[in-house]
N, C-alpha and C positions, 0 to 999 in steps of 0.2 A: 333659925330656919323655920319653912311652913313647909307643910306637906298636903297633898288631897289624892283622895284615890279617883280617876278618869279616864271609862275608856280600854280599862284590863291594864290600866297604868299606876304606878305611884312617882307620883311626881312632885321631886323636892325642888323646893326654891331658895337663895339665902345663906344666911347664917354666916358663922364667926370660924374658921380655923386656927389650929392647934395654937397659932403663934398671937390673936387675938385681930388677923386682919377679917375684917366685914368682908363678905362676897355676896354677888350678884348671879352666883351660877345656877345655873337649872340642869337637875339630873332628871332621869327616869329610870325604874325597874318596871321591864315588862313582865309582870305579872305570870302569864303562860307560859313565859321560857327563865324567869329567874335572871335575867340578862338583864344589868347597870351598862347605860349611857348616856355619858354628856353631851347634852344639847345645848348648852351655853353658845358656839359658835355656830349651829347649826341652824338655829330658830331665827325667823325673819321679823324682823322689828319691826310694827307701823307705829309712826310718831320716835318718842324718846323712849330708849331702853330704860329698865326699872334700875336704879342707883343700887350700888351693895348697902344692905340694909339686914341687921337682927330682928326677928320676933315679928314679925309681920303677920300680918291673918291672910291663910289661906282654907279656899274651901273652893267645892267642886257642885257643877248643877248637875251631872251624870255627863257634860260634853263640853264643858269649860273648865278652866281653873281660873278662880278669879283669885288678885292678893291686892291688900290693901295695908297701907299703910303700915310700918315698920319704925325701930328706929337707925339712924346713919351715924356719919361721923361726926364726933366732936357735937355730941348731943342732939344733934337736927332728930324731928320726929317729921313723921310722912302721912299724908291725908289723900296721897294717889292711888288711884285705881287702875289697876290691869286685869286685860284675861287673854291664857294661852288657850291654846286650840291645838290638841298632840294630834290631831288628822293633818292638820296644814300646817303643824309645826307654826303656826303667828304667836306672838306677842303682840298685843295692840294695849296701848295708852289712853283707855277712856277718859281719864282727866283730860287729857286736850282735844279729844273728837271729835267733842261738840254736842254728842247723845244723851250726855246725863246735864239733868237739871237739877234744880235747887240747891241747897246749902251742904258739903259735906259734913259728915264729921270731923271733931276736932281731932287735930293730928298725935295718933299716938303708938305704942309697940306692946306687944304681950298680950293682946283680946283676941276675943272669941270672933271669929268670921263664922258665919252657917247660910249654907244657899237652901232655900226651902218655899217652895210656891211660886216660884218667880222673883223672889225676892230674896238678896242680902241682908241677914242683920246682923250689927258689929253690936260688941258687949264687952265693957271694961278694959283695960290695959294702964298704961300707967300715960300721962301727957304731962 
C-alpha cells in the first residue's frame, strides 16, 4: 500500500490482503474526528481507474495525492500516474490526459515518491 497525508486527511491506497489478493481500494482517516472511510466506490474516475497494485509511491503536494507506479499481478510493474483530489473526491489518470510530457520512468514498485517545489521525484524500487 501508499499512504499521504492531504487536507486533515490520511489517505491509503493499495496493497495486498490477509489472503495475498492485490487491492485497488482507497481509504481515508479524517484526521479531526479519527473516522476510517472507504472511498473506493465513492470517488469519481476520470480516464482508467488505477489497477490493484502493491508498493506503489505515494505522496501528497498539501492538495493532491499523487501514486505512481506500483507492482500488479503475475509480476506486471506500473509506470502510471494518478492524483486524487479528497475535496471532489476525482481520481484522474494523467498517464492518458495528455498534460504530462516526456519520457516516464521506468516501471517499478517499492520507491520513494516525494512532491516538493512543484515537482515529483521518484527514487529506487525494484524493476
Amino acid at each position: 500500500f501508499g499512504a499521504a497525508v492531504v487536507a486533515g486527511r490520511l489517505v491509503v491506497f493499495g496493497g495486498v490482503d490477509a489472503q495475498g489478493k492485490l487491492l485497488n481500494e482507497l481509504h481515508q482517516l479524517l484526521l479531526s474526528t479519527l473516522r476510517w472511510s472507504d472511498l473506493t466506490d465513492a470517488v469519481l474516475v476520470q480516464g482508467v481507474a488505477p489497477s490493484a497494485r502493491e508498493m506503489p509511491g505515494v505522496a501528497s503536494d498539501g492538495s493532491r495525492v499523487f501514486i505512481f507506479g506500483g507492482g500488479g499481478i503475475r509480476g506486471v510493474l506500473y509506470d502510471d500516474l494518478y492524483h486524487y483530489d479528497p475535496v471532489s473526491t476525482t481520481m484522474t489518470n494523467l498517464s492518458e490526459s495528455g498534460v504530462i510530457t516526456g519520457t516516464p520512468p521506468t516501471p517499478r514498485m517499492g520507491h520513494g515518491l516525494v512532491a516538493a517545489g512543484g515537482e515529483l521525484y521518484v527514487f529506487g524500487g525494484t524493476s
